[in-house]
C-alpha positions, 0 to 999 in steps of 0.5 A, a space after each residue: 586588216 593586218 600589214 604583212 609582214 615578211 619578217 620570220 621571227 616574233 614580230 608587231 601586228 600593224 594595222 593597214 590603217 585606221 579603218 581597219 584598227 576601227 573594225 579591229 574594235 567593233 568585231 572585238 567588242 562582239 566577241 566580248 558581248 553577252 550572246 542573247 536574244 532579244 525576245 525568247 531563248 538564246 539564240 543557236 541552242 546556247 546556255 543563258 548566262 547566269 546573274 552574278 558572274 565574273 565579267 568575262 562570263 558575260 563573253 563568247 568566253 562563257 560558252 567556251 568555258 561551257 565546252 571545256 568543262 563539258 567536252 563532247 566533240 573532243 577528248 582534251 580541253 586542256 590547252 582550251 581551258 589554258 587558253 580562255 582563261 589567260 585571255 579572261 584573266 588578262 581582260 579582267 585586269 585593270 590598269 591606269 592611264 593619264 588622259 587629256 581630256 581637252 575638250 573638258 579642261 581635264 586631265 586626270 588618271 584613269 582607271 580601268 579593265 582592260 575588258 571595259 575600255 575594249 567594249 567602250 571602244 568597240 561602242 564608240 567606234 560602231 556607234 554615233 553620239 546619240 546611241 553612246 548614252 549608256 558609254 556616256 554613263 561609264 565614262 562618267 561613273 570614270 571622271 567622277 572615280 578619278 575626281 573629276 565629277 562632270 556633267 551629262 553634257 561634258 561627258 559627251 564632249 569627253 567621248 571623243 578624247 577617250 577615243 583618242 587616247 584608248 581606241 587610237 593608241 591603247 588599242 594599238 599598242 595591245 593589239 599584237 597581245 590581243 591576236 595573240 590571245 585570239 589564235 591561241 583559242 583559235 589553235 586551242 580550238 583546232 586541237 581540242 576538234 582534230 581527234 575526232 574530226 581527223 580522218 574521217 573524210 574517207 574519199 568520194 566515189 562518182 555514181 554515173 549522175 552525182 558524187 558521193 562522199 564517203 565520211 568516216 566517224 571515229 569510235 568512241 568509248 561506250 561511255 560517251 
């Protein structure tokens, strides 16, 4: 997804190209979306999300947030915690951009969170126009905000301007602050598992037909 790199010191992320910036946006806005069913409970035994949440809440962020408050398979969710909530605060953060909406005769400022604009992207990049209405709406809701009040029609036409100046260039330039939230919670995650899941492979041990494999569990305070 990624250009390598052989550079040792802090470095840009680079996409490959732009396919690979387009599926950057579209597993991102996954990751940024409510984990629910469509019918029933949640899917894999997962809290629902309550109404009247912050909008990181509405995220994997949420279930993250749940594991630190609650630790059972780790001891210290300290660096957890630090880690989901600098990359919470960060998306919940709005700024403004100037956009050249061409195709409507406008250019106006935007604005807006840096957590809406991903999950527009990710939508605008997964889907075609016919299943953008409810994006269609927001960016409408955007124009009208800014002072550019415009038709459902002309919305649709700004769809594409939006993709320029967001998901082909805002998006490329956040993207190297983005994987670095990403693997701070990758890492966070690691070290948040490692006391327990550290040494408890133990060794395998060949039957005469089959292999068993000796796992060893860490003892645990009485109280958990």
């Amino acid at each position: 997804m990624f250009a390598k790199t052989e550079k040792t010191e802090n470095s840009n992320l680079m996409f490959k190209d732009s396919f690979y910036a387009r599926l950057f946006a579209i597993l991102l806005v996954d990751f940024l979306s409510e984990v629910k069913a469509f019918k029933g409970p949640v899917p894999l035994g997962l809290k629902p999300v309550p109404s009247g949440v912050r909008p990181t809440d509405r995220t994997m962020l949420f279930h993250l947030r749940g594991v630190a408050a609650s630790p059972n398979l780790g001891r210290d969710a300290t660096r957890l915690v630090a880690a989901t909530e600098a990359f919470g605060d960060w998306l919940e953060a709005e700024f403004t951009a100037e956009v050249n909406f061409s195709d409507i005769s406008a250019v106006t400022d935007v604005r807006i969170s840096r957590i809406q604009y991903l999950k527009l992207c990710g939508d605008i990049a997964k889907h075609n126009l016919a299943r953008l209405s409810t994006n269609v709406g927001h960016l409408r809701k955007l124009l009208e905000i800014s002072g550019h009040p415009v038709t459902q029609q002309d919305a649709y036409l700004a769809i594409n301007n939006f993709r320029e100046r967001f998901l082909d260039d805002i998006l490329i330039y956040h993207s190297s602050q983005i994987g670095e939230f990403l693997n701070n919670i990758r890492w966070a995650i690691y070290e948040y598992l490692q006391p327990d899941s550290a040494g408890r492979f133990i060794g395998r041990q060949y039957l005469g037909t089959t292999w068993l494999t000796l796992i060893a569990c860490p003892a645990r305070s009485p109280n958990r």
